[in-house]
LUMBAPA-340738 format. One line per 8 residues: number of its first residue (from 1); for each residue x, y, z of C-alpha. Coordinates in steps of 0.2 Angstrom, whole numbers. Layout:
// LUMBAPA-340738
NUM) X,Y,Z  ... .
//
This chain:
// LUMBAPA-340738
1) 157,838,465  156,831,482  138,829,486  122,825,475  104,825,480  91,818,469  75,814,469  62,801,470 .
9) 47,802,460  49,808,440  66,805,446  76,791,451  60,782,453  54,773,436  36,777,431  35,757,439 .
17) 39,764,455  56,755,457  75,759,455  80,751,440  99,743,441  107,757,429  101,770,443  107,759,457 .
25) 126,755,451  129,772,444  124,780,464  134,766,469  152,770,458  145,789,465  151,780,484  164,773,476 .
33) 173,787,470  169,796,488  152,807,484  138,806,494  123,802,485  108,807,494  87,806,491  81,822,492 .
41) 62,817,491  42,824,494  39,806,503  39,803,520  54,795,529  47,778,532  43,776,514  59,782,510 .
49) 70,770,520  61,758,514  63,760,494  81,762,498  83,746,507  72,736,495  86,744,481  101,740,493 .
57) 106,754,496  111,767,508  109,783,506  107,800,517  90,806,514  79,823,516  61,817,517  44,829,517 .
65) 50,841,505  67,844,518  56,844,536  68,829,539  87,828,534  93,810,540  113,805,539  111,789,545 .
73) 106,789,562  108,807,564  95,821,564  100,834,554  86,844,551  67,840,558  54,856,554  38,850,562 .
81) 20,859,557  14,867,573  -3,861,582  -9,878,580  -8,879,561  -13,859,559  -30,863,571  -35,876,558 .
89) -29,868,541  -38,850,545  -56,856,550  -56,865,534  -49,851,523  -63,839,531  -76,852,529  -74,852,512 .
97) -71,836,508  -52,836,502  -43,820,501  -28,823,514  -13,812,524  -3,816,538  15,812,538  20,811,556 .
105) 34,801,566  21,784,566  22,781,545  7,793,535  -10,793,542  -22,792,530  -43,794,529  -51,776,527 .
113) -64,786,516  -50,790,506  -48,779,491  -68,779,489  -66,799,489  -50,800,474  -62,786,465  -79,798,465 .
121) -68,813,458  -59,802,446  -79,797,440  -84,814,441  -72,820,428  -69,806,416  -81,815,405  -66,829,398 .
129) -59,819,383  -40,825,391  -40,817,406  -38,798,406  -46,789,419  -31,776,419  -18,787,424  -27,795,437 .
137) -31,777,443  -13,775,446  -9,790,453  -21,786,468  -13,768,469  4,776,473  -5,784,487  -8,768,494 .
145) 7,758,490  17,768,502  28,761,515  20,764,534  1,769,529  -10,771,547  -27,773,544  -39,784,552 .
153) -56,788,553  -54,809,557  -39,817,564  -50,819,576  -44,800,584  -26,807,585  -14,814,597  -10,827,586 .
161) 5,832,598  12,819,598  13,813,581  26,826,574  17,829,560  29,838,546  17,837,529  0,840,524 .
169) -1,829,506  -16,836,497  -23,825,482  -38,831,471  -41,829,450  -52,844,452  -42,860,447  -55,872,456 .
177) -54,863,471  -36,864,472  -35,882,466  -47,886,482  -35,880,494  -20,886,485  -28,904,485  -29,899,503 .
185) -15,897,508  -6,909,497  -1,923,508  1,913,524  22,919,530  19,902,541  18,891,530  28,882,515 .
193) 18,878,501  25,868,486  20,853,471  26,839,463  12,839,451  -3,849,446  -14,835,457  -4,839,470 .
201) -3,853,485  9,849,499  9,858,514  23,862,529  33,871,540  37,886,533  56,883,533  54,867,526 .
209) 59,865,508  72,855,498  84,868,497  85,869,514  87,852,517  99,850,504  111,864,513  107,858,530 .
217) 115,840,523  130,851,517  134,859,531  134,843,541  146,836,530  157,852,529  156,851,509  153,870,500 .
225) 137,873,493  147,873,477  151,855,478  133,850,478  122,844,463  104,843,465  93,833,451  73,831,449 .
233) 59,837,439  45,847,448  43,864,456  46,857,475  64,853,466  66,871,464  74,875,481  86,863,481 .
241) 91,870,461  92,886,468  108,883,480  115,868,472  132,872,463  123,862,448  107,858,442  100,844,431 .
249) 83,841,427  75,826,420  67,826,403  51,822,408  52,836,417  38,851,420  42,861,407  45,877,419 .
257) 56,869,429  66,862,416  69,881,411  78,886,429  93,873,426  108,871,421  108,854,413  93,842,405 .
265) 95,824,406  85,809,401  67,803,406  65,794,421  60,777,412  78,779,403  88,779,417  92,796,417 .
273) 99,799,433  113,786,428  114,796,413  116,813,420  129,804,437  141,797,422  142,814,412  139,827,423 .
281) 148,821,440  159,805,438  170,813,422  182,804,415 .
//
């Protein structure tokens, strides 16, 4: 194999939101024996870059669910939501109160009212005895832990064609309120519409997606589609599972997901991208 692309969150990342050193020397005897090792990630580009420096390494990466494909300085793909589409979506997002953030060419733009808004849904349904307040909690930290946060008021303050803007990130712990926008946006031919999680509803160009990110990385490089392997864990993975020569998904893994594959792996938190570099792609 010539080429893997795997992913951040679930993934490569631990549940701490780092790199751990297995991860980080088994993608480096990857460059070693000559494979390129890219991150094929949901996050925006600015976020990505920057977990990759603070891990010290250097990687090609496909950001926004493959709007972006970066080989070092060179832009190999770049799928931008249209000003069209974005002046529809972002009234009704703020019209019903959704929690949302841009990710656009300045970092991610995010609402100022948005941690008191995830903090009133998370109150709102700590009441069901299966869903633990803690973990939610966390999941809106990561939100705000990311590299290259803008705040903002409204869209409404922002030259909107000028940003670039390549992702809608949706965030909600109610299911109905998600369902409503996923039935939506569920016919729409102009639109890509994926999830790394069921709190989760990520929206963008209609072409863009992880498996054409992954083959627009492949083509650059001149290496068959054959040649590639893609490992993650979620349904936005999917695409990139889909033309890979190989496929390994990660133990904690949706359990759907983990059905489409050809290979499982260990958890995230048990370095399992290390795991699945030194069995299934560095053989002895």
């Amino acid at each position: 194999m010539k080429l893997v692309a795997i992913d951040f969150d679930g993934t490569l990342l631990s549940a701490d939101g780092t790199i751990s050193e297995k991860n980080r020397e088994a993608i480096i005897d990857c460059q070693r024996a000559g494979i390129v090792v890219a991150i094929c990630s949901g996050r925006s580009l600015h976020d990505t870059k920057e977990l990759l420096k603070r891990a010290g390494l250097d990687c090609p990466v496909i950001t926004g669910n493959g709007a972006l494909a970066f080989h070092g300085e060179e832009l190999i793909q770049k799928l931008i939501m249209s000003e069209s589409v974005l002046m529809e979506l972002l009234p009704w997002l703020d019209e019903r109160g959704y929690y949302y953030e841009l990710y656009t060419n300045q970092g991610v733009y995010v609402l100022n009212s948005g941690k008191d808004m995830l903090d009133r849904e998370i109150g709102t349904v700590s009441d069901d005895p299966s869903f633990s307040a803690s973990w939610a909690e966390n999941e809106r930290d990561i939100q705000f832990k990311q590299y290259g946060i803008q705040f903002m008021d409204t869209y409404k303050e922002l030259q909107i064609a000028e940003l670039d803007i390549y992702k809608i990130f949706v965030l909600s712990f109610h299911r109905d309120k998600l369902q409503l926008l996923r039935d939506r946006l569920k016919d729409r031919k102009d639109l890509s519409v994926t999830t790394s999680g069921w709190t989760k509803v990520e929206i963008a160009h209609e072409k863009a997606n992880k498996g054409s990110g992954l083959a627009s990385l492949a083509a650059y490089l001149h290496i068959p589609l054959e040649e590639t392997v893609a490992i993650g864990d979620n349904f936005n993975d999917v695409p990139m599972f889909e033309v890979a020569g190989m496929s390994i998904a990660m133990e904690n893994g949706d359990p759907e997901v983990k059905k489409q594959v050809d290979y499982i792996t260990r958890s995230n938190n048990e370095d399992g991208v290390a795991f699945a570099l030194y069995k299934y792609v560095l053989k002895p």
